[in-house]
C-alpha positions as a Markdown table, in Angstrom:
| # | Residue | x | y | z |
|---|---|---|---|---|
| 1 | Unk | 114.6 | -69.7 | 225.8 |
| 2 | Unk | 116.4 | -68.5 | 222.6 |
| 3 | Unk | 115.8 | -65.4 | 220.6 |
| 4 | Unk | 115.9 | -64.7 | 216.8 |
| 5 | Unk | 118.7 | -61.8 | 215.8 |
| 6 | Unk | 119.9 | -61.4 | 212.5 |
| 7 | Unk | 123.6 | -60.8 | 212.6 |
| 8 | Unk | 126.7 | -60.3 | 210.3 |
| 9 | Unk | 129.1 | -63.6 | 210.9 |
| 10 | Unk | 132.4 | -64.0 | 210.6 |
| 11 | Unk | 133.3 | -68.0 | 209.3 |
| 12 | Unk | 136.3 | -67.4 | 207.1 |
| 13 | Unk | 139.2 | -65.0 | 207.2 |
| 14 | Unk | 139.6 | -64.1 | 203.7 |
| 15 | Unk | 135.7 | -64.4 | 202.3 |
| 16 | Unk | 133.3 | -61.1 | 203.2 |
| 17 | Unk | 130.7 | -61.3 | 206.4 |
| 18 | Unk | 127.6 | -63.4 | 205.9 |
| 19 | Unk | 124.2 | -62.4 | 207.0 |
| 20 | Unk | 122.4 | -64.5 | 209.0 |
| 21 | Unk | 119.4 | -65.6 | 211.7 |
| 22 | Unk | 121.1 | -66.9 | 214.4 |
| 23 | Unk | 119.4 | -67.4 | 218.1 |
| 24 | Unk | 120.7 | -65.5 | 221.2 |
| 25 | Unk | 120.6 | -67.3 | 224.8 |
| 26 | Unk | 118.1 | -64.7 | 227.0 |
| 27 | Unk | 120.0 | -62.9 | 229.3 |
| 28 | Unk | 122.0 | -64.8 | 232.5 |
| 29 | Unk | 121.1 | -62.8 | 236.2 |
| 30 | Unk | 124.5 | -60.6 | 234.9 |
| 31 | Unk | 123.4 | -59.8 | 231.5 |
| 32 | Unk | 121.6 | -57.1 | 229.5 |
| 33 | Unk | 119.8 | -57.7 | 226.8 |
| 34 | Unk | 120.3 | -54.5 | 224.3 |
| 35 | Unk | 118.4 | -53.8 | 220.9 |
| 36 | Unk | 121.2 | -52.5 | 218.6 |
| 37 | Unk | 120.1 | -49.7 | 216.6 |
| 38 | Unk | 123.6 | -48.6 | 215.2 |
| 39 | Unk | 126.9 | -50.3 | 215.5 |
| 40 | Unk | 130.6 | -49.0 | 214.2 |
| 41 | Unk | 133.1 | -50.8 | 212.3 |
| 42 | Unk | 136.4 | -50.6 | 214.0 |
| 43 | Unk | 139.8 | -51.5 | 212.2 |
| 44 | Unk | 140.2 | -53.9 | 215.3 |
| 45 | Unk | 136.8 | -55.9 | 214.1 |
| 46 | Unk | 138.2 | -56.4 | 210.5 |
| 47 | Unk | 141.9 | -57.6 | 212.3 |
| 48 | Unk | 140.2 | -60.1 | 214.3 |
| 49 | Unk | 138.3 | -61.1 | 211.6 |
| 50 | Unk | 141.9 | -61.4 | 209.2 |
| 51 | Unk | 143.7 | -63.3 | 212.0 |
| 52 | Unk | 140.9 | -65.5 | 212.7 |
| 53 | Unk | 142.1 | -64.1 | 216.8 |
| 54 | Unk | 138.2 | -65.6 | 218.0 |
| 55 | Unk | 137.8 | -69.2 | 216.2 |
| 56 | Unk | 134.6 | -69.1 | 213.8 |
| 57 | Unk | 131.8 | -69.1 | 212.9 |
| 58 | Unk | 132.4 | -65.7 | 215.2 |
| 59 | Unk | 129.9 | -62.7 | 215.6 |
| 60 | Unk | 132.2 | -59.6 | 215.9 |
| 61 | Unk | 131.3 | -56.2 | 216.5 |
| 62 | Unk | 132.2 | -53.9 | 219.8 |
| 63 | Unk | 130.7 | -50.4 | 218.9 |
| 64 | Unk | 127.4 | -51.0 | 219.8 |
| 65 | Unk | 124.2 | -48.4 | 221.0 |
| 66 | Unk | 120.7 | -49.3 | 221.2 |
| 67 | Unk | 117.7 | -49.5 | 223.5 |
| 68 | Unk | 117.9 | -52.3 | 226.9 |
| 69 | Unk | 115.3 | -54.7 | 226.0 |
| 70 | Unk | 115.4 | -56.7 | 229.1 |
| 71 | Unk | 117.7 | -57.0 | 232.4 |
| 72 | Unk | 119.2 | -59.8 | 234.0 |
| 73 | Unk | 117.9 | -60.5 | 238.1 |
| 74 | Unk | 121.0 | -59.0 | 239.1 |
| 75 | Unk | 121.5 | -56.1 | 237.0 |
| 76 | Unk | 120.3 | -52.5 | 238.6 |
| 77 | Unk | 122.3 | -49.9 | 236.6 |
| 78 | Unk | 120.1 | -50.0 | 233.6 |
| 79 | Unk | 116.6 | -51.0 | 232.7 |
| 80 | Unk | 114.3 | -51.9 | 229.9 |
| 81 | Unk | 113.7 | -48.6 | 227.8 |
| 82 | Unk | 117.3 | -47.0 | 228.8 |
| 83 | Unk | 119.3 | -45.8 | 225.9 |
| 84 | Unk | 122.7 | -47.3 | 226.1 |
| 85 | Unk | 126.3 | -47.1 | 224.3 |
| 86 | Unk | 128.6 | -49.8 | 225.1 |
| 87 | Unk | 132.0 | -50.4 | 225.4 |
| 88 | Unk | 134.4 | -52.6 | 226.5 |
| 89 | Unk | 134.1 | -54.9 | 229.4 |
| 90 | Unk | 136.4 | -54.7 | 232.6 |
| 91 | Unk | 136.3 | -57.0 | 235.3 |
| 92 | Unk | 135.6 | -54.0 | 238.3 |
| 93 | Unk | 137.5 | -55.3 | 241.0 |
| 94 | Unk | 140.8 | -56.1 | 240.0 |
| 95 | Unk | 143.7 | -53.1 | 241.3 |
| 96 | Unk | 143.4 | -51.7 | 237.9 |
| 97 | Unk | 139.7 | -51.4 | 237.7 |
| 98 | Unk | 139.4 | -50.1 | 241.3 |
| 99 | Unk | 142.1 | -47.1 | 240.2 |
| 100 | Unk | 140.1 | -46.1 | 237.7 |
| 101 | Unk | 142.0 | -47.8 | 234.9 |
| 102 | Unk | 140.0 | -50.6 | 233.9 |
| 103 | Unk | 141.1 | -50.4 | 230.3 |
| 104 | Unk | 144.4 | -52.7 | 231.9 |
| 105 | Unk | 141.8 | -55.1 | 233.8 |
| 106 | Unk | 143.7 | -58.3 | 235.1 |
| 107 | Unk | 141.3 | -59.9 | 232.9 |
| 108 | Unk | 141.0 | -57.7 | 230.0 |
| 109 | Unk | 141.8 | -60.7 | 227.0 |
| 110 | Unk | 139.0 | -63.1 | 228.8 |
| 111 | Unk | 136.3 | -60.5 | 228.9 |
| 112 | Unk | 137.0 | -58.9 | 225.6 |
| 113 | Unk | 138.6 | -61.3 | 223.2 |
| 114 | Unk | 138.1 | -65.0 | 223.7 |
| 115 | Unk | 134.6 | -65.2 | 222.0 |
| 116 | Unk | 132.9 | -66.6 | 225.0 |
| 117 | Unk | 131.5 | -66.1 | 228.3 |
| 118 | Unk | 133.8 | -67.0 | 231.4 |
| 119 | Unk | 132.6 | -69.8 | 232.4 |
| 120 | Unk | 133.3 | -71.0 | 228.6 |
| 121 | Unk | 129.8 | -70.9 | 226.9 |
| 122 | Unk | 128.6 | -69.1 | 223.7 |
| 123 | Unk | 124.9 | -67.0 | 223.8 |
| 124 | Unk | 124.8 | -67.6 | 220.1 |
| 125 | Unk | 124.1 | -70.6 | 217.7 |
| 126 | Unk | 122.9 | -71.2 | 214.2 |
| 127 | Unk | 120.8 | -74.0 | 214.4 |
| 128 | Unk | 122.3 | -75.9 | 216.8 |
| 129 | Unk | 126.1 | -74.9 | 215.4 |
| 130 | Unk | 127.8 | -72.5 | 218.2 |
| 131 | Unk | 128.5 | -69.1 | 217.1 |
| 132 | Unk | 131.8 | -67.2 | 219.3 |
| 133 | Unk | 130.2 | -63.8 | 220.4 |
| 134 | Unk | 130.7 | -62.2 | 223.8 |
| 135 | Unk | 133.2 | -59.8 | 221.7 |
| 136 | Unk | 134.3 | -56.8 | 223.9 |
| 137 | Unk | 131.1 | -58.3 | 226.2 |
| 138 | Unk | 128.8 | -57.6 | 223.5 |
| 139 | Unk | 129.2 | -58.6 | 219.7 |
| 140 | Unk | 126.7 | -56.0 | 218.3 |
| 141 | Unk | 127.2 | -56.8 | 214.6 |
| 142 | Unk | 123.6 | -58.1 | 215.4 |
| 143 | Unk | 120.0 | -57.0 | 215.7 |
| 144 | Unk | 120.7 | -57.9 | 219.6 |
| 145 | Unk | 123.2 | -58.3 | 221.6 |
| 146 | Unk | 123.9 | -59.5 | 225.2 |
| 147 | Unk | 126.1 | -57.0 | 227.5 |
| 148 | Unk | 127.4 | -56.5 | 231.2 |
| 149 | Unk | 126.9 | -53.8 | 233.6 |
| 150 | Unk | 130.4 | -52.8 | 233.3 |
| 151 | Unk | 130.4 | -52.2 | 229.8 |
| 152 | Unk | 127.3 | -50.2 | 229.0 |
| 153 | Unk | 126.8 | -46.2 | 229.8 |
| 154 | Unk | 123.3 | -44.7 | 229.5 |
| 155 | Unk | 122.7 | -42.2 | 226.7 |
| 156 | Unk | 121.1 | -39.1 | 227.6 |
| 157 | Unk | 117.9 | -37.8 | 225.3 |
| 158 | Unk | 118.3 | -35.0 | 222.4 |
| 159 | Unk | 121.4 | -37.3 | 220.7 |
| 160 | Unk | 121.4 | -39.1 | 218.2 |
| 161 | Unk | 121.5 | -43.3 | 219.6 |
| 162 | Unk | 122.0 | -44.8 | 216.6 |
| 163 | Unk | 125.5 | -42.5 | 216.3 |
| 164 | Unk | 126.9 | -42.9 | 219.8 |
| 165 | Unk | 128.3 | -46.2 | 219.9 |
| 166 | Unk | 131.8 | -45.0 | 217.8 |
| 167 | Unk | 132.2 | -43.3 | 221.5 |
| 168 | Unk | 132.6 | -47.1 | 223.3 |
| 169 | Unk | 136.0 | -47.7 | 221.6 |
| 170 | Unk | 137.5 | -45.4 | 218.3 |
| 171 | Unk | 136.4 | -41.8 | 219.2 |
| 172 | Unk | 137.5 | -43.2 | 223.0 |
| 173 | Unk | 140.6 | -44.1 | 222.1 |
| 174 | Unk | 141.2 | -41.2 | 219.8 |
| 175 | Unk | 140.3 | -38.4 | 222.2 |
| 176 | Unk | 141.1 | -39.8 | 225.4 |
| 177 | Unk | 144.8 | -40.6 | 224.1 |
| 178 | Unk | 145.2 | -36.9 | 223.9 |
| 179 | Unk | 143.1 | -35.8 | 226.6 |
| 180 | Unk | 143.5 | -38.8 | 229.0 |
| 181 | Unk | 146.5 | -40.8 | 228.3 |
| 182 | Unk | 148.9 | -37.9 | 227.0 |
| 183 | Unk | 146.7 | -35.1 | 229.0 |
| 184 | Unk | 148.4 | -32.9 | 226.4 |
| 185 | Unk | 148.6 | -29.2 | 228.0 |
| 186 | Unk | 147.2 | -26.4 | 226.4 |
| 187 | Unk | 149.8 | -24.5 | 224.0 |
| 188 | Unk | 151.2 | -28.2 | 223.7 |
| 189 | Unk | 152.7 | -29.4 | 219.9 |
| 190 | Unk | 151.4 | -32.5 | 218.6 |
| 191 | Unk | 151.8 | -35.1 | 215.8 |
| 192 | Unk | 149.1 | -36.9 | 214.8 |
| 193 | Unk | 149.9 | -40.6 | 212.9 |
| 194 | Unk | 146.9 | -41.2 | 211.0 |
| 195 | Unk | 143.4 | -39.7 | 209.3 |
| 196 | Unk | 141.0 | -42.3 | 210.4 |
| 197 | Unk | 138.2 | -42.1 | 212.7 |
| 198 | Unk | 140.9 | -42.4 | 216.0 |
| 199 | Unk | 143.3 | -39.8 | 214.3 |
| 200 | Unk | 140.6 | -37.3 | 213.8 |
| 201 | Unk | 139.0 | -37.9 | 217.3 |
| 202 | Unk | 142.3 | -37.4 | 218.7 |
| 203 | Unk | 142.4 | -34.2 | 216.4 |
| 204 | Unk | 139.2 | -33.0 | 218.2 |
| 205 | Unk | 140.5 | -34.1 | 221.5 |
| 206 | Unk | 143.6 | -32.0 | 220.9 |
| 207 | Unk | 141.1 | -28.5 | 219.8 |
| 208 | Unk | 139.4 | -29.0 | 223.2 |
| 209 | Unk | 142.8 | -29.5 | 225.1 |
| 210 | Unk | 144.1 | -26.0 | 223.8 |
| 211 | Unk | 147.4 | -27.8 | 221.9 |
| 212 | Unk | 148.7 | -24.7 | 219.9 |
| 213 | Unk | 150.1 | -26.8 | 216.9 |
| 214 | Unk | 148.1 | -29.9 | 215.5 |
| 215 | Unk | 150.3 | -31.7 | 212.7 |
| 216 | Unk | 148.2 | -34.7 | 210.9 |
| 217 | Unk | 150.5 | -37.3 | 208.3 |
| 218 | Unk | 147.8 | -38.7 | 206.4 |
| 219 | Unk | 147.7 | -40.2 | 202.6 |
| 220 | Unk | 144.2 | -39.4 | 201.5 |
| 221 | Unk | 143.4 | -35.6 | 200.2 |
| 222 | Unk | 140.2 | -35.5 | 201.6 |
| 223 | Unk | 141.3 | -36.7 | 205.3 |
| 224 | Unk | 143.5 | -34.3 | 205.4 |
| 225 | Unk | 140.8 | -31.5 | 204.2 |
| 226 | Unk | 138.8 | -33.0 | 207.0 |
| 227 | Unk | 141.4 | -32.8 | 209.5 |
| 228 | Unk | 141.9 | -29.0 | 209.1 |
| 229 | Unk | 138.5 | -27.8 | 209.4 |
| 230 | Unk | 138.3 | -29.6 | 212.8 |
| 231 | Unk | 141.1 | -28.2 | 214.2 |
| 232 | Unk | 144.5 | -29.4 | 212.9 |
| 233 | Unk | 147.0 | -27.0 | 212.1 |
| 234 | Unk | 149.0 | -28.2 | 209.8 |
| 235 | Unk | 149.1 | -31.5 | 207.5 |
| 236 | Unk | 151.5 | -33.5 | 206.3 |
| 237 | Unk | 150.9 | -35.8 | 202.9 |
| 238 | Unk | 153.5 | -38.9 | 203.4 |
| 239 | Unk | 153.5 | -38.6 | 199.3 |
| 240 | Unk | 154.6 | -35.5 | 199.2 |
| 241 | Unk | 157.0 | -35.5 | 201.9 |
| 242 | Unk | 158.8 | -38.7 | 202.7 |
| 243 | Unk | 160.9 | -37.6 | 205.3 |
| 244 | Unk | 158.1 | -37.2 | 208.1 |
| 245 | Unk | 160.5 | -36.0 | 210.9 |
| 246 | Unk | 162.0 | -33.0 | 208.3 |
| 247 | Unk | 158.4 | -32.4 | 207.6 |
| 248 | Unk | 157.7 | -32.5 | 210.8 |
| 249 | Unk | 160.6 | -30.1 | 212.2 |
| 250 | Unk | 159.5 | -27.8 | 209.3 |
| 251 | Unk | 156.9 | -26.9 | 211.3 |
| 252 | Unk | 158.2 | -27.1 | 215.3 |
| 253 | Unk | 162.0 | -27.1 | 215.0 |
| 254 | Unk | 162.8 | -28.1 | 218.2 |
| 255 | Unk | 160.5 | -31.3 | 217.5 |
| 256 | Unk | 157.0 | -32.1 | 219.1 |
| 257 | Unk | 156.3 | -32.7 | 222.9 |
| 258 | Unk | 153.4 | -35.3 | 222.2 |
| 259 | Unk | 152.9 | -37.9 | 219.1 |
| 260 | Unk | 150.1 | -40.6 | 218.9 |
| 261 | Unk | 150.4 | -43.2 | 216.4 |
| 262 | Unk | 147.1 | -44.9 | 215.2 |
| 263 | Unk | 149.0 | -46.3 | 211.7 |
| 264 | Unk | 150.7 | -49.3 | 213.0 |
| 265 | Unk | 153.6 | -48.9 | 210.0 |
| 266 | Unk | 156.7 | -49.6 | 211.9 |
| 267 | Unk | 159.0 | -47.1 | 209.4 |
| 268 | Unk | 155.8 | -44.8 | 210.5 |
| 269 | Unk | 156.6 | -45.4 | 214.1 |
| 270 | Unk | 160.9 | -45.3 | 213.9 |
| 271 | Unk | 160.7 | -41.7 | 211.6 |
| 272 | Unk | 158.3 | -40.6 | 214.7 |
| 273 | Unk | 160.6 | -41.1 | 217.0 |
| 274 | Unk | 162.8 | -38.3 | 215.4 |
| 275 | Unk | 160.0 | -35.8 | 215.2 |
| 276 | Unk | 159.8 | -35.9 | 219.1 |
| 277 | Unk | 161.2 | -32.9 | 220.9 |
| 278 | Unk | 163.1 | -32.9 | 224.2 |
| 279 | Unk | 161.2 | -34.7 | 226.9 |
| 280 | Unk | 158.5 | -35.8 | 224.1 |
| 281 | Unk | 155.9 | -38.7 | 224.6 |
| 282 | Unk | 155.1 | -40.9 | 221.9 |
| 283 | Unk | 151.6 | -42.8 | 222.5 |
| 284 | Unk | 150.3 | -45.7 | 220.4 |
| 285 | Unk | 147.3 | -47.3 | 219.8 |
| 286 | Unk | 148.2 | -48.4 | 216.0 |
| 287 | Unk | 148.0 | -52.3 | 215.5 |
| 288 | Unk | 151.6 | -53.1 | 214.4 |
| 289 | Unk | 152.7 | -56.3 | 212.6 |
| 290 | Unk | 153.5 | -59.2 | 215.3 |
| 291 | Unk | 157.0 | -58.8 | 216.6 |
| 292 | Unk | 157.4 | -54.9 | 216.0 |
| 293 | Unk | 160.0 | -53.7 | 218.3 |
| 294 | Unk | 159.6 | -50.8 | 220.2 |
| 295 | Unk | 160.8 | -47.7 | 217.7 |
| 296 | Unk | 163.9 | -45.5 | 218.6 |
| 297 | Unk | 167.3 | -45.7 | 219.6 |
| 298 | Unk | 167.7 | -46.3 | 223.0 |
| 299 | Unk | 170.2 | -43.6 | 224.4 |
| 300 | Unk | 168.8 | -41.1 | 222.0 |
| 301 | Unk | 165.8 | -41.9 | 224.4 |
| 302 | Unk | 167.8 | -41.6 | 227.5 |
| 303 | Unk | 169.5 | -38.2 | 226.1 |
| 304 | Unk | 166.5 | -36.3 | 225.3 |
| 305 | Unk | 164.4 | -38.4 | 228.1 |
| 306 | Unk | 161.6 | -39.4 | 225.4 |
| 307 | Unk | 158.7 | -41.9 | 226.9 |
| 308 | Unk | 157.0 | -44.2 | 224.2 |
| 309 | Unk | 153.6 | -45.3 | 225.6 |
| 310 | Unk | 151.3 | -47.9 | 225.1 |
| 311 | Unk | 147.1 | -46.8 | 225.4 |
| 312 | Unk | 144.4 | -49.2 | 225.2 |
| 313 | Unk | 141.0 | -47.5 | 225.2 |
| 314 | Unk | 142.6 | -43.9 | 225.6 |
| 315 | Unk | 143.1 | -44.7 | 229.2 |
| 316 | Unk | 139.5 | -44.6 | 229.4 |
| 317 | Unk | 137.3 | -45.3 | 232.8 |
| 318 | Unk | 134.1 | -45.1 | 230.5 |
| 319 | Unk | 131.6 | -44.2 | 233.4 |
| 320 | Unk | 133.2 | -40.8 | 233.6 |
| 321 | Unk | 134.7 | -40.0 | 230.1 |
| 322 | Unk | 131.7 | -41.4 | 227.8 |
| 323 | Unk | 129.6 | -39.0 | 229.4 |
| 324 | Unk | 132.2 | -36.5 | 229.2 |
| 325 | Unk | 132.5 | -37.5 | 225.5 |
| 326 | Unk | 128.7 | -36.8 | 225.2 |
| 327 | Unk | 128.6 | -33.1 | 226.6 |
| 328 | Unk | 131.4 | -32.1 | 224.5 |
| 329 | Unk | 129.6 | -33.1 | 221.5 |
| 330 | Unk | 126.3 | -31.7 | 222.4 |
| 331 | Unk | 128.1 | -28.5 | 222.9 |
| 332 | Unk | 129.5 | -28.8 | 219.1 |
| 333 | Unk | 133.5 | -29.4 | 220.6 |
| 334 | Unk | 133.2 | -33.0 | 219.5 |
| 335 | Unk | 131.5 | -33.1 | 216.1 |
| 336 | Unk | 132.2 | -37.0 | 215.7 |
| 337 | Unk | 129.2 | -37.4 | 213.6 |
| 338 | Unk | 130.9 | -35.5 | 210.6 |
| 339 | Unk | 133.3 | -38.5 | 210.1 |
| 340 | Unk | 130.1 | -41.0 | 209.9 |
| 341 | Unk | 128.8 | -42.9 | 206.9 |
| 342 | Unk | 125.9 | -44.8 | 207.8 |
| 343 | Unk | 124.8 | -48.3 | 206.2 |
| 344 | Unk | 122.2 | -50.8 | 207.0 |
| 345 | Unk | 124.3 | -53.6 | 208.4 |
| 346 | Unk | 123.2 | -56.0 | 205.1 |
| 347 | Unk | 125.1 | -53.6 | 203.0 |
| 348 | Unk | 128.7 | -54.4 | 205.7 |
| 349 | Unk | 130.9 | -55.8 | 203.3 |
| 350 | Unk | 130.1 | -52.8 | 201.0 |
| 351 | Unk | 130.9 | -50.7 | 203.8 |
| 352 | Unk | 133.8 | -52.0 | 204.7 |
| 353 | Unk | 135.3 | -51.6 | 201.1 |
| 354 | Unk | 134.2 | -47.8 | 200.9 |
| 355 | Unk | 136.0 | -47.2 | 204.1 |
| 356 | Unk | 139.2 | -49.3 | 202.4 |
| 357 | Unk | 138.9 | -47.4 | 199.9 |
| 358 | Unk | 139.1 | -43.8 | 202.1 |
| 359 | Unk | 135.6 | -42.8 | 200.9 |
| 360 | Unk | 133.8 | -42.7 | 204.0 |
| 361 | Unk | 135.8 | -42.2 | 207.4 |
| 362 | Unk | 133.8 | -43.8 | 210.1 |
| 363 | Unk | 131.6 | -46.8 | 208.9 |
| 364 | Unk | 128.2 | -46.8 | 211.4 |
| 365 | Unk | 125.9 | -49.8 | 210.6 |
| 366 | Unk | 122.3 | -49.8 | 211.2 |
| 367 | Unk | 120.0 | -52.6 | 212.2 |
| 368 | Unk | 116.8 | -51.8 | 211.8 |
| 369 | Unk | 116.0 | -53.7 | 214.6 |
């Protein structure tokens, strides 16, 4: 039996999203079918999209939250009516997953990134044409989408759904790469790479850690603005100041103990590696150009004992941390909604231009469904 969902489809690298009817499989004894009410736009969506990383015609989209719709046999963690955010899929019983680190999950590129179930099949089609979906074990760049147990977290009442899927990967990555991955300690220094939706959540993330001084590098004026009423410090405009580790050491002289990337700009990354004080951590999530070697110079490394750390996912289990996530924003420590935009999801190559364009922060798309 196949569904009717209108969804935003990828089928050529360089031309904008098309909207289309396509139909969705109904849900396998291990799936969940959700109704997506809201959806974010992740840089990683628009980089799959570029490098054509799932073949198309593909249905992206990994930001998902919206109301369960109907359960497969075997599913028991959810059921029709819950309110749901998902995330990324992890396989649950691999020795990452079952330490709690299921963002490395043996099977992690399967389940997230090859644009089909595991056994090989796609859930979606346009009459009769296969459509690549199962992106992050949902594709939600769609009225509906199909998930898994292990990547969907219920969403308590008196929150706004339609906002809490940005929690499932960028405000995940952002704040759980300083609270998580880096743990930074309260009185901590930090550098912060970037003004986007994972930069500022990492911003937040830093506030409720205690870190004494939050530096953010970030091009755009109003970014920057933004940065500093939620918590940072200090910014630094790349225009302005070109040296980023004089900048930097301006402000901490010794050098920061923590930096966290989320540019990707390898000269970004190597003039980081200079900001970093004695015994400093460097964490990246940025996308960097194929081939990018790791920044620094090694025995400068060895000689001030630096560590440069990669972080999927902020090192997130998102059982415990999205829920986590949740509290902090109900108590007003997490006010990821001020970064939000919202559009209807026919207006997503509109949106994605705004957001290219550093008017809006944090693209949210709504279905309508």
């Amino acid at each position: 039996e196949l569904m009717h969902v209108t969804a935003a489809v990828a089928r050529q690298p360089d031309r904008p999203f098309t909207i289309e009817t396509l139909e969705l499989d109904d849900p396998r004894p291990d799936e969940i079918l959700v109704r997506v009410v809201g959806v974010g736009l992740c840089h990683t969506d628009l980089v799959f999209k570029a490098a054509q990383m799932i073949p198309p015609p593909a249905v992206l989209g990994h930001e998902g939250a919206g109301i369960v719709e109907k359960v497969g046999a075997n599913v028991t963690k959810v059921a029709p009516g819950d309110r749901v955010a998902m995330t990324f899929r992890s396989c649950g019983v691999c020795p990452r997953c079952l330490k709690g680190e299921p963002a490395y999950c043996h099977t992690m590129p399967m389940l997230n990134y090859a644009g089909v179930r595991t056994d090989g099949s796609k859930a979606l089609s346009a009459n009769g044409e296969a459509v690549a979906g199962n992106f992050f074990g949902q594709s939600s760049f769609a009225t509906y989408a199909l998930a898994y147990e292990r990547n969907i977290v219920k969403v308590p009442d008196g929150v706004p759904l339609e906002l809490m899927g940005p929690l499932g990967c960028g405000v995940q990555t952002g704040a759980g790469g300083i609270m998580r991955s880096l743990a930074c300690e309260k009185g901590s220094t930090l550098l912060v790479l970037g003004g986007g939706a994972v930069g500022l959540s990492a911003v937040m993330g830093a506030v409720i850690q205690g870190c004494a001084t939050i530096i953010v590098a970030e091009p755009h004026e109003a970014r920057r603005k933004l940065a500093l009423e939620l918590g940072a410090t200090h910014v630094i405009d790349p225009a302005a100041s070109p040296d980023l580790a004089a900048a930097v050491r301006a402000i901490v002289p010794i050098g920061v103990d923590y930096a966290f990337d989320t540019t990707g700009i390898p000269p970004v990354l190597q003039a980081t590696m200079q900001a970093l004080g004695p015994h400093g951590v460097f964490g990246i999530v940025g996308i960097a150009p194929p081939g990018t070697p790791l920044p620094g110079d090694l025995m400068t490394a060895v000689t001030f004992g630096h560590t440069v750390k990669g972080i999927i996912e902020g090192d997130s289990d998102p059982d415990v941390f999205i829920p986590e996530l949740i509290e902090h924003y109900r108590q007003g420590r997490l006010p990821f909604d001020r970064l939000i935009r919202t559009y209807p999801l026919a207006e997503i190559n509109q949106a994605i231009a705004d957001q290219h364009h550093g008017d809006c922060v944090k693209v949210v798309l709504l279905t309508g469904a």
